[in-house]
C-alpha positions in Angstrom: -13.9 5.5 -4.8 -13.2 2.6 -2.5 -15.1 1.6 0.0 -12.4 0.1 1.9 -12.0 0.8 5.7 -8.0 1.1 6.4 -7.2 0.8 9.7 -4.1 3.1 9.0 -3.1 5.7 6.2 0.3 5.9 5.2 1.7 9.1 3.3 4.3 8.2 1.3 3.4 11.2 -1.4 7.2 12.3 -3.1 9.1 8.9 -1.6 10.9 7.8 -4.8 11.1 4.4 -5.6 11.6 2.1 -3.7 10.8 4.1 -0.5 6.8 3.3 -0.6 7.6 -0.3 -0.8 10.3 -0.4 1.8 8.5 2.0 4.4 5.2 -0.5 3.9 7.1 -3.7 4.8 8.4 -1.7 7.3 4.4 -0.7 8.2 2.6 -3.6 8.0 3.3 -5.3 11.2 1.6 -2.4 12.9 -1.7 -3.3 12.0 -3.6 -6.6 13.0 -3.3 -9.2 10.8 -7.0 -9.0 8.6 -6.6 -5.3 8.4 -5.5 -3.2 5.5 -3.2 -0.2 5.1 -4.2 3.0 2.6 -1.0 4.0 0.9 -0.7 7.4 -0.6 1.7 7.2 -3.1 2.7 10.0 -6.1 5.6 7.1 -7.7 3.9 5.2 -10.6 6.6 2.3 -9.8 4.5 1.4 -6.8 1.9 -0.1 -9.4 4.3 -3.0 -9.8 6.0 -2.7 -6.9 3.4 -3.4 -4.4 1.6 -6.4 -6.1 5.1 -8.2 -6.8 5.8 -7.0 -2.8 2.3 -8.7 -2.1 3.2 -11.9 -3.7 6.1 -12.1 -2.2 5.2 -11.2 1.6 2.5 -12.9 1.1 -0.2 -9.9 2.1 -2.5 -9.0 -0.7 -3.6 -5.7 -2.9 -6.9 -5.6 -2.2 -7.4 -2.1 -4.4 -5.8 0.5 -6.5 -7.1 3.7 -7.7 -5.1 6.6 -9.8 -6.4 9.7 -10.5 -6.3 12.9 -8.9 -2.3 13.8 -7.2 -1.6 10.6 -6.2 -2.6 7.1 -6.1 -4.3 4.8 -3.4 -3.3 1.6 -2.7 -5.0 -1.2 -0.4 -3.1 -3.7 1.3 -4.2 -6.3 3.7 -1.9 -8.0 5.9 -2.7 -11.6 6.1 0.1 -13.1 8.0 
């Protein structure tokens, strides 16, 4: 378990790909930069999709965990 704080959860549980990625470029503005979003997430696609989206945007994946229903991803926003 991560001991991350998010300063927002997204549930994007059943989006197909590329929906997660889409809705969280869509997402991350809404947070202050320094802050980090919890994505909720049941497509395995966001595994790559999120760190090459990272890279790109130029936020960063700060965690990922897998197991259980669905898997947690961490971003932080740092622009």
């Amino acid at each position: 378990m991560s001991d991350i704080n998010a300063a927002k959860i997204l549930d994007l549980k059943g989006l197909p790909c590329p929906m997660p990625v889409v809705k969280m470029s869509q997402e991350i503005s809404s947070v202050n930069v320094g802050e980090v979003i919890e994505v909720h997430t049941t497509d395995p696609g966001s595994l790559s999709d999120f760190p090459a989206w990272a890279e790109t945007s130029g936020n960063e994946v700060l965690d990922t965990e897998q197991g259980g229903e669905f898997i947690k991803i961490f971003v932080k926003r740092n622009n």
